[in-house]
N, C-alpha and C positions, 0 to 999 in steps of 0.2 A: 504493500500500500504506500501511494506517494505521500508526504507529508508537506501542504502547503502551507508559505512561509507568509503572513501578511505581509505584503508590499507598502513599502515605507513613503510618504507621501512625499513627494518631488518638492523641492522648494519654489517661491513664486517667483517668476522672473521680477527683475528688477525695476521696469517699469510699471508690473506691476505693484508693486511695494510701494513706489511714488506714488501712484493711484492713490490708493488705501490711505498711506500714512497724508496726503492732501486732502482727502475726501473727511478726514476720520480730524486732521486741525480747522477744520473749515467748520464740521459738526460742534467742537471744541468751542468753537468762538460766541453760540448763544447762550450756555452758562457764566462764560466770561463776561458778556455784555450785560448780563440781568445783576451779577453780581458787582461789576464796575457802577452801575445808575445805583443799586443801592448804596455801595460803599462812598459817592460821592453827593447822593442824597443825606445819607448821616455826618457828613463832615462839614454840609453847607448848613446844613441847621442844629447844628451843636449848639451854641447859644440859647435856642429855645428847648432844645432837650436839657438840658444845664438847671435852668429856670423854670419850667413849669415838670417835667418827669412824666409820668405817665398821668398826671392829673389834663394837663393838655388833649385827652381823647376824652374826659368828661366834664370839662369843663362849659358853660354857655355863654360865657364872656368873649365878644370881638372888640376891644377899644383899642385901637390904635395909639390915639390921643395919649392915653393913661397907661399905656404897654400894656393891657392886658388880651392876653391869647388865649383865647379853646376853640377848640373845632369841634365839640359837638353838635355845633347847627349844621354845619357843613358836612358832616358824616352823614347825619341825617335825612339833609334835605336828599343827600347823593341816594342812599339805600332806598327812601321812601320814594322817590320818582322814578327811582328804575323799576323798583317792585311795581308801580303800581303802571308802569309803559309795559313790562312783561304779561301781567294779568290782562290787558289790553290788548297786545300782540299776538301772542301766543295763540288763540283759537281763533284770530283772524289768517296769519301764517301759516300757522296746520291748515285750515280750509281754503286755503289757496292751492298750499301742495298738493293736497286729497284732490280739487278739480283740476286741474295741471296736467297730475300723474296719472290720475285712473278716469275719469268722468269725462271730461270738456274733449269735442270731436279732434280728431287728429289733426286736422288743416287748422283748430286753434291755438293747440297745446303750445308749438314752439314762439308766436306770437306775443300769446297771454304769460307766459313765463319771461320772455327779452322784457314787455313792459312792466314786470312786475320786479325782475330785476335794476331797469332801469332808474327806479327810485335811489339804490344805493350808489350812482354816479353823482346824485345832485348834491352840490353843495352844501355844508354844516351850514351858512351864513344866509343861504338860499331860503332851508326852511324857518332858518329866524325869521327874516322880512315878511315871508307868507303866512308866519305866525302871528305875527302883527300885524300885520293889514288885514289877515281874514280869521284866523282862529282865535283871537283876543276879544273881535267885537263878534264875535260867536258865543262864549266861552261865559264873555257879558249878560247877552240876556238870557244864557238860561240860568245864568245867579240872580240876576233883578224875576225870570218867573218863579225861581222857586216858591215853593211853599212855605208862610211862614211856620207850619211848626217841622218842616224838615232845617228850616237855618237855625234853629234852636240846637240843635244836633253837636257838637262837637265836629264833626266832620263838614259840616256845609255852614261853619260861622266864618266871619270876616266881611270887609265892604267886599260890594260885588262888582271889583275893579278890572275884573278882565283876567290880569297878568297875576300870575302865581303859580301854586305846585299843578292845578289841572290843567291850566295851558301846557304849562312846559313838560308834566306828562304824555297829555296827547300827541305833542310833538317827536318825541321819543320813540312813543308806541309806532307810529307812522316811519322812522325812521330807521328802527332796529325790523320792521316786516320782510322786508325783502332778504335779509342775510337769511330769518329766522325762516322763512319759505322756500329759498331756493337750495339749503343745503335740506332742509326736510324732502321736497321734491327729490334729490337725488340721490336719496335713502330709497325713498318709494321704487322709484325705478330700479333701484339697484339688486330689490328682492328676488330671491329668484322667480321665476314664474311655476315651477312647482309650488310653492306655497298658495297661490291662487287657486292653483287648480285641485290643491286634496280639499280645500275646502267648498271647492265647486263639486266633487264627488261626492261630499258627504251631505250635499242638499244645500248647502249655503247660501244666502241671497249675496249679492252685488255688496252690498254695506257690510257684509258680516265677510266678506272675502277681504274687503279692506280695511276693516278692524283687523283680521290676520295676519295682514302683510305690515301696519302700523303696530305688532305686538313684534313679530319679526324686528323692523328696524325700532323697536323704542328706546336703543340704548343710544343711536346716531340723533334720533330726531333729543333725546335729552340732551345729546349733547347742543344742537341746532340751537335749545332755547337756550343754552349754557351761552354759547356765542354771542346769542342778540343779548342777553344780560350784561356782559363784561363790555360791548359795544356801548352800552346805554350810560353805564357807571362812568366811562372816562369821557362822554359827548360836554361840548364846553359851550360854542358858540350858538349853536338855538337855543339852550338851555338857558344862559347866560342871557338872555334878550328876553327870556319871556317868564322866569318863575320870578320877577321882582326883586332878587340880592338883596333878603332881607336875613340876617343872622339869628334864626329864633328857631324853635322849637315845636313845632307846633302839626297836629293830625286832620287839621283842616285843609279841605283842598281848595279854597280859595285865598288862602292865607299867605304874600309873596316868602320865600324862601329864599335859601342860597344854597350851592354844591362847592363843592371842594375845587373843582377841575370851573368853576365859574368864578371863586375869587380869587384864583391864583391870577387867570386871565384878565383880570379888573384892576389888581390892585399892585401888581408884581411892579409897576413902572411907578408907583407914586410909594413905594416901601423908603420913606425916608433914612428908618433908623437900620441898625444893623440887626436887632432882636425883631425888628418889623420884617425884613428879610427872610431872616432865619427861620419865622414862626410861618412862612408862606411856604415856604421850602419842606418844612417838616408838614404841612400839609400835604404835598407832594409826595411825602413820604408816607402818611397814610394812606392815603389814595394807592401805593404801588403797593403794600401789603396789606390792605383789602382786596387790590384784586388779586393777587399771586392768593392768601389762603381761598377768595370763592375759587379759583380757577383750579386750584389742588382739590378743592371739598367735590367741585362738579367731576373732576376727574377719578375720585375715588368713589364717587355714586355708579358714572359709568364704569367702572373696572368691578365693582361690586354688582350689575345688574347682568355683564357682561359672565361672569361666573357661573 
């Protein structure tokens, strides 16, 4: 009997080794870069980490005037407008995918998807202006019809000026749609078409087959909304034009607001002092480990749904 001997694997040529070891510092350099913004995030707002310490993420004070700094109006206004543009998005986006992908006639699908994408071309500064010329004095009179005993509510008190957290919601919702739908749509597609079809065998109707293929991809389409979320969290300039840059606290959606990524952009040019600087900076710095932990937390929901 012969005895065969594993055969020893050849080495790579040496161009290919260039490959690799180029391909593999190139991969190298997005750790580096995440790790460079923060390490130069923490050294530009030393000053305020120095002076306020972690009291700085709960504090409600913005006075310039008097140095006193906290961001938690601005954390705030950030998480409550994104939550509430996603809550908004989200079953408009999926219901765009859903007719895109499976419903809407063949000669419209690639049409209706080009102009549904084509919202994510238009400018941050674009849907400001059309925030205010048209969704502000919208926004208006359905705060002047409310009802008065829904403005009694906590949620629906403040004058009924237009501009605050619902405008600049809505604007959001509207602007985070098209990521949120055309990576959904391309989940859908990408199912296999077996999965349609065992559930076409076993009696299914049309809606219960696409319930299937949307249980299939629900770890891609989570990740979809994961995307328009982290889109919405760092948005500056519509935002910044329509939720009113007010530094408060508050669960009213007529109530103007501010966001983190909207007073850096207001106020970074008129930062007189050097703890005025620093405190805007280490805003910055909340803002990049808010999103790095949702963007880990989304990532381990998908890796956990994905099991």
């Amino acid at each position: 009997m012969n005895s065969s001997t594993p055969e020893t694997p050849r080495p790579l040529p040496s161009h290919d080794r260039g490959f690799k070891l180029a391909i593999g510092a190139i991969a190298s350099l997005v750790p580096i870069v995440v790790l460079a913004i923060g390490i130069e995030l923490v050294w530009t707002s030393r000053l305020s980490i120095a002076k306020f310490g972690l009291g700085f993420w709960t504090t409600r004070i913005w006075n310039p005037v008097l140095g006193d700094f906290g961001a938690l109006p601005f954390i705030w206004g950030t998480l409550y407008s994104s939550l509430i543009a996603l809550c908004l998005a989200a079953p408009v986006a999926l219901g765009i995918a859903i007719y895109t992908a499976e419903l809407a006639p063949r000669r419209l699908r690639r049409p209706l998807a080009f102009l549904s994408e084509l919202l994510a071309a238009i400018p941050s500064i674009v849907y400001g202006l059309w925030g205010i010329f048209v969704l502000v004095p919208l926004v208006r009179r359905f705060e002047v019809s409310l009802p008065d005993g829904l403005r009694k509510l906590p949620l629906f008190t403040g004058p009924p000026v237009g501009v605050g957290m619902l405008a600049a919601s809505l604007v959001l919702a509207i602007m985070v749609v098209p990521f949120i739908s055309s990576v959904t749509r391309e989940i859908l597609l990408a199912v296999p078409a077996g999965q349609r079809e065992a559930a076409y065998a076993l009696g299914a109707t049309r809606w219960e087959a696409i319930k299937v293929a949307l249980r299939y991809g629900r770890v891609g389409v989570l990740g979809a909304v994961m995307l328009g979320f982290g889109r919405a969290l760092g948005e500056t300039m519509a935002v910044a034009m329509l939720i009113g840059n007010n530094p408060q606290v508050s669960v009213s959606l007529f109530a103007p607001q501010h966001t983190m990524a909207a007073v850096i952009a207001n106020e970074f040019t008129e930062a007189a002092s050097d703890l005025y600087l620093h405190a805007l900076v280490e805003i910055g710095l909340v803002l990049f480990i808010i999103t790095l932990a949702i963007n880990a937390l989304s990532r381990l929901l998908i890796w956990r749904l994905a099991r």
